[in-house]
PyMOL commands that place a pseudoatom at each C-alpha (Angstrom):
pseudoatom trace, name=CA, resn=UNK, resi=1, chain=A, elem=C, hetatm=0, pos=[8.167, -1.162, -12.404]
pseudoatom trace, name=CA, resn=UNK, resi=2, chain=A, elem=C, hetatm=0, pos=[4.882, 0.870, -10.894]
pseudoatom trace, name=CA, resn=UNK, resi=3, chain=A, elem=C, hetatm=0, pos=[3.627, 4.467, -11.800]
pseudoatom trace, name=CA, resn=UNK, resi=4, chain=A, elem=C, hetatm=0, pos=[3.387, 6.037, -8.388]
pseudoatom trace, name=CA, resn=UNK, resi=5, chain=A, elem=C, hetatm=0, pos=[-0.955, 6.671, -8.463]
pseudoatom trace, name=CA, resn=UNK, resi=6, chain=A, elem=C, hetatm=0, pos=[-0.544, 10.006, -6.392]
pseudoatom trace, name=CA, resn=UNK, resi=7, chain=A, elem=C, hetatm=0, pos=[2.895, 11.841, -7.954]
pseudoatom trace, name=CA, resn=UNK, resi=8, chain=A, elem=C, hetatm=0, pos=[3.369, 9.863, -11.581]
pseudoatom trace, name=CA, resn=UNK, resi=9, chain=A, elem=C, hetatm=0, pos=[6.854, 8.528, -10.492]
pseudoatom trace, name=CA, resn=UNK, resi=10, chain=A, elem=C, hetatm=0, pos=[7.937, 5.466, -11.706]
pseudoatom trace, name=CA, resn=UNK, resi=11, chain=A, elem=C, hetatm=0, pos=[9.478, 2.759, -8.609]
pseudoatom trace, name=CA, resn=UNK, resi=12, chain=A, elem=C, hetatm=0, pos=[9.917, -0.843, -8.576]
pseudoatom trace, name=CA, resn=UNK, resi=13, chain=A, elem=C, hetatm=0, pos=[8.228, -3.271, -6.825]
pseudoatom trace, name=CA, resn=UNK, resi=14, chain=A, elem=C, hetatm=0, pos=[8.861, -6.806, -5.208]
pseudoatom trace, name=CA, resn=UNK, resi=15, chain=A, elem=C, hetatm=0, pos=[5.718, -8.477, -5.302]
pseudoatom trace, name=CA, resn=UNK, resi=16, chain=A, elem=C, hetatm=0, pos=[6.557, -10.680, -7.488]
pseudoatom trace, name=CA, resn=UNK, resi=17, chain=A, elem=C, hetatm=0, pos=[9.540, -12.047, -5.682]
pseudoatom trace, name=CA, resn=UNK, resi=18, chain=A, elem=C, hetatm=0, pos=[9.109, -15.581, -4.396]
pseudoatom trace, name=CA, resn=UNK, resi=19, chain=A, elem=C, hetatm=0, pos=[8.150, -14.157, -1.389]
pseudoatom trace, name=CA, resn=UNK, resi=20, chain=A, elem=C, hetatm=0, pos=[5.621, -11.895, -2.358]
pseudoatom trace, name=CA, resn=UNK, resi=21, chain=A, elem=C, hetatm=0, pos=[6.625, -8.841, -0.343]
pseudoatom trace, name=CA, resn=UNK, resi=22, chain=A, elem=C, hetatm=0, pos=[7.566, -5.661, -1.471]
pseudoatom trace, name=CA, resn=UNK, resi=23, chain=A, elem=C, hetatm=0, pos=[10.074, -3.079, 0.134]
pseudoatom trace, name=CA, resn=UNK, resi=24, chain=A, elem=C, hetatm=0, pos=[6.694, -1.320, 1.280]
pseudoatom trace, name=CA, resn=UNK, resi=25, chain=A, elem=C, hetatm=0, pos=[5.491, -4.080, 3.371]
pseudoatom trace, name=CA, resn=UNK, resi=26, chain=A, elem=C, hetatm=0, pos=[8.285, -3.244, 6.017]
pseudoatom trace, name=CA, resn=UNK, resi=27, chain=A, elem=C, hetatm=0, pos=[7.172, 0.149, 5.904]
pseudoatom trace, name=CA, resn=UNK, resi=28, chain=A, elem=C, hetatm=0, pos=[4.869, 1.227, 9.311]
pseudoatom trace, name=CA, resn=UNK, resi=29, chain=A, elem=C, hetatm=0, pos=[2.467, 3.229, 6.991]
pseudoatom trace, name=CA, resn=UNK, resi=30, chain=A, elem=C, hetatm=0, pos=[0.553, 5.449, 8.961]
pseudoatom trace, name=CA, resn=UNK, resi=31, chain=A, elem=C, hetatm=0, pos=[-3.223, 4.747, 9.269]
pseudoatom trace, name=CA, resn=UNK, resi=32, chain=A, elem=C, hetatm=0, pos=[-3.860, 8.077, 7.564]
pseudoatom trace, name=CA, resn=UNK, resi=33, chain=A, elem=C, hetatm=0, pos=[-3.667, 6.116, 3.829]
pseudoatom trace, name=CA, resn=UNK, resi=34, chain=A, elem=C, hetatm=0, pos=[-6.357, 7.910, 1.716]
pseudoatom trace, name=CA, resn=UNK, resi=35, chain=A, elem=C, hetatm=0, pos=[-8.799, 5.248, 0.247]
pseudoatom trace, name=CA, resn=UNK, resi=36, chain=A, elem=C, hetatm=0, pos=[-8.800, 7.286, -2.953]
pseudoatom trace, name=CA, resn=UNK, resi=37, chain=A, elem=C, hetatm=0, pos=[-5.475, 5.596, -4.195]
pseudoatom trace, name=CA, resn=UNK, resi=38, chain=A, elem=C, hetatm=0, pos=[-6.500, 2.212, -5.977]
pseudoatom trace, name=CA, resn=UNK, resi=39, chain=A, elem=C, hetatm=0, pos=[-2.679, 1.121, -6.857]
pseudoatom trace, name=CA, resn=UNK, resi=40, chain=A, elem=C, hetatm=0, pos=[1.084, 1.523, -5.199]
pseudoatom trace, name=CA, resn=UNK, resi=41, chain=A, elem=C, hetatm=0, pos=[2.499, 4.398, -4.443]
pseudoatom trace, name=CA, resn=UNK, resi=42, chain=A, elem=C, hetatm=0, pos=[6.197, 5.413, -4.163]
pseudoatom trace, name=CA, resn=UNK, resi=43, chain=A, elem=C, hetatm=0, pos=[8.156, 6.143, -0.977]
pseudoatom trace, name=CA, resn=UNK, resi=44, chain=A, elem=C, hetatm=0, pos=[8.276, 9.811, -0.955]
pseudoatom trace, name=CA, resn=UNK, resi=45, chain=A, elem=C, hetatm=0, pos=[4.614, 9.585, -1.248]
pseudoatom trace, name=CA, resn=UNK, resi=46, chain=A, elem=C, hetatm=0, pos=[4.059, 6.820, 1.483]
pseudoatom trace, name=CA, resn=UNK, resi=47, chain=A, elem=C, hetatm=0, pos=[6.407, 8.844, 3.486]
pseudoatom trace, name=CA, resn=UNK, resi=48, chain=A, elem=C, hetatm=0, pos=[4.607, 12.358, 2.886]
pseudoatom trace, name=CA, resn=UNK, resi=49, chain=A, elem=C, hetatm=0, pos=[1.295, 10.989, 3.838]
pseudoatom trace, name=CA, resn=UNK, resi=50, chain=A, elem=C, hetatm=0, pos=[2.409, 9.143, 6.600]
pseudoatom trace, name=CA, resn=UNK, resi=51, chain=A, elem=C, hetatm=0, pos=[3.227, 12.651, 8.085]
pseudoatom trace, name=CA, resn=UNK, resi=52, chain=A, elem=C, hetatm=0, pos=[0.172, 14.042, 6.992]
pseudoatom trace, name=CA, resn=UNK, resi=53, chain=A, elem=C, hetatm=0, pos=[-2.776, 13.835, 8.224]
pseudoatom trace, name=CA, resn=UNK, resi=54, chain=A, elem=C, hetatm=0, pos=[-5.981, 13.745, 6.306]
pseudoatom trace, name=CA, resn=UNK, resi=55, chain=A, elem=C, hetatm=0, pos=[-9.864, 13.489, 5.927]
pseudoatom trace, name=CA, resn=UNK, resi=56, chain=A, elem=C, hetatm=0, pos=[-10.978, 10.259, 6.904]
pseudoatom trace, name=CA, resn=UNK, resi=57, chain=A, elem=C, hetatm=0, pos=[-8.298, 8.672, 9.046]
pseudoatom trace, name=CA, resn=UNK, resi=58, chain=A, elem=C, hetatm=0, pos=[-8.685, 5.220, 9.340]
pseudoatom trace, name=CA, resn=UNK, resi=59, chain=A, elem=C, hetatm=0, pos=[-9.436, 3.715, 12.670]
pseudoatom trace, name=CA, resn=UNK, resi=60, chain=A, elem=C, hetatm=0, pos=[-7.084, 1.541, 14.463]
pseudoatom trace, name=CA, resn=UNK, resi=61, chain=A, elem=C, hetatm=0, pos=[-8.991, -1.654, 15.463]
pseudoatom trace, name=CA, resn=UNK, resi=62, chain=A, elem=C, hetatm=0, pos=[-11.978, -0.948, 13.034]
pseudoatom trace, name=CA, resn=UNK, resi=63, chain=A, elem=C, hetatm=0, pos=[-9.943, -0.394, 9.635]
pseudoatom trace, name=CA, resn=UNK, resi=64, chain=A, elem=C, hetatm=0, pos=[-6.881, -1.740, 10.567]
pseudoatom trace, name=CA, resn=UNK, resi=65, chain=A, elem=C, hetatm=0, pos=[-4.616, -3.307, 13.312]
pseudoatom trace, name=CA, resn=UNK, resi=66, chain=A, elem=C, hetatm=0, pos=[-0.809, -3.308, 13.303]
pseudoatom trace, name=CA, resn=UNK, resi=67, chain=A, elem=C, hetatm=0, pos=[1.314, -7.143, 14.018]
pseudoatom trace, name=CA, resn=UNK, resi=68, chain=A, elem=C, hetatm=0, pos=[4.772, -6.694, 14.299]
pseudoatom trace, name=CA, resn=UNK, resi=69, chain=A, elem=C, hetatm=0, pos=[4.823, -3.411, 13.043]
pseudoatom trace, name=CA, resn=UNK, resi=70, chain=A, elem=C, hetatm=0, pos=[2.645, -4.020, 9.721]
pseudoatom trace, name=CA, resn=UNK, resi=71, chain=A, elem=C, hetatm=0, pos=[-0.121, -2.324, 8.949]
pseudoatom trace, name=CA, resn=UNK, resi=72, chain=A, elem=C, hetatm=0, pos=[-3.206, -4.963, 8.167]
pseudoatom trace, name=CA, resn=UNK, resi=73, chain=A, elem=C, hetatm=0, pos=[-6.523, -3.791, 7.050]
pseudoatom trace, name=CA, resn=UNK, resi=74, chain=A, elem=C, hetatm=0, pos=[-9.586, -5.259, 8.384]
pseudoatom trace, name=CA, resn=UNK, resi=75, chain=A, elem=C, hetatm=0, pos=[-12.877, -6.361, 6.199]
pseudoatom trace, name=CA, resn=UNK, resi=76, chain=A, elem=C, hetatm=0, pos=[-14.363, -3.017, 6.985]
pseudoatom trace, name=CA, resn=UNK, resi=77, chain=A, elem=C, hetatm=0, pos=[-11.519, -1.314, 5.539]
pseudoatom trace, name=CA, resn=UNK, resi=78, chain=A, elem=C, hetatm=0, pos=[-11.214, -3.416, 2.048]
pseudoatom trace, name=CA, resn=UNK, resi=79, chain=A, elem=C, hetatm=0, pos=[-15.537, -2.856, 1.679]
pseudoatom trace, name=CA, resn=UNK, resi=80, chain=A, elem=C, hetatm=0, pos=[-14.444, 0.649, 1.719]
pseudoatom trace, name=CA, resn=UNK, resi=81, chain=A, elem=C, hetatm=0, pos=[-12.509, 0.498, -0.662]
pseudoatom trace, name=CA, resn=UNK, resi=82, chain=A, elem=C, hetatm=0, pos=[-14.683, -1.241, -2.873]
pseudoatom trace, name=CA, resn=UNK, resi=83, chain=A, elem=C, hetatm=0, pos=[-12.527, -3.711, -4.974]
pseudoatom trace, name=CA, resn=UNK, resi=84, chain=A, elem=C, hetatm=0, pos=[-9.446, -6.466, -4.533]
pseudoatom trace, name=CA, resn=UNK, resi=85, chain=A, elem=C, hetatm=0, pos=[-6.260, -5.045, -5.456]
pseudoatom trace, name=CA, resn=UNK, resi=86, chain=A, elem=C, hetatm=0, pos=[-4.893, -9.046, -5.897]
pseudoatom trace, name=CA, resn=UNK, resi=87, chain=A, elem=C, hetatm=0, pos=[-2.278, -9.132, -3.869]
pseudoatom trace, name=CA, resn=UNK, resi=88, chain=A, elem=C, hetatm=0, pos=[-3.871, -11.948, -1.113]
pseudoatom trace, name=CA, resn=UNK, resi=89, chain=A, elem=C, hetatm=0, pos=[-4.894, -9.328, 1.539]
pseudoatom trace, name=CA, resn=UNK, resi=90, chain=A, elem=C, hetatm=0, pos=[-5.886, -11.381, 4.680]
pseudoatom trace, name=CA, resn=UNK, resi=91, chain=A, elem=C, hetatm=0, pos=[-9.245, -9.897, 5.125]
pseudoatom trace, name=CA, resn=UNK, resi=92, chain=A, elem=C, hetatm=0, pos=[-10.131, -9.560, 1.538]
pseudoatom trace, name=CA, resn=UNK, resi=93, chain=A, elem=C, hetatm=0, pos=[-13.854, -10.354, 1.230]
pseudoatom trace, name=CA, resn=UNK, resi=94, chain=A, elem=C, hetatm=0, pos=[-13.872, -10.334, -1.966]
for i in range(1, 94): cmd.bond("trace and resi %d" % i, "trace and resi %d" % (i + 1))
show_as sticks, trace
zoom trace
């Protein structure tokens, strides 16, 4: 179980199935994600800010590119945010 960062509600999460995906990797989060939010965040909240739009969208191609429908975040993007979340990102430099 996660504490949704942005509303306080509790969800579960996947990750640690054996294949290390949660129900939000299928999600096509919009590139609007605030960099603010340092953990998970529930679906009403994932859905609420994918229709939102907000300071500081992220730029496709420079803080993130989409493969088959996923959202991946570039090295730019996770030097932004300024730490590794540990769950394997692809471009994690850290």
């Amino acid at each position: 179980m996660k504490t949704c960062e942005r509303c306080g509600q509790s969800f579960g999460c996947d990750s640690n199935n054996k294949d290390k995906k949660c129900w939000c990797m299928n999600l096509a989060i919009a590139p609007a994600m605030p960099l603010q939010y340092k953990d998970c965040l529930c679906s009403a909240c994932l859905n609420d800010l994918s229709l939102t739009k907000q300071n500081g969208d992220l730029i496709e191609g420079e803080d993130f590119y989409l493969e088959k429908g996923l959202l991946v975040f570039t090295e730019k993007y996770h030097l932004n945010k300024g730490y590794c979340c540990g769950n394997g990102c692809r471009h994690c430099p850290y």
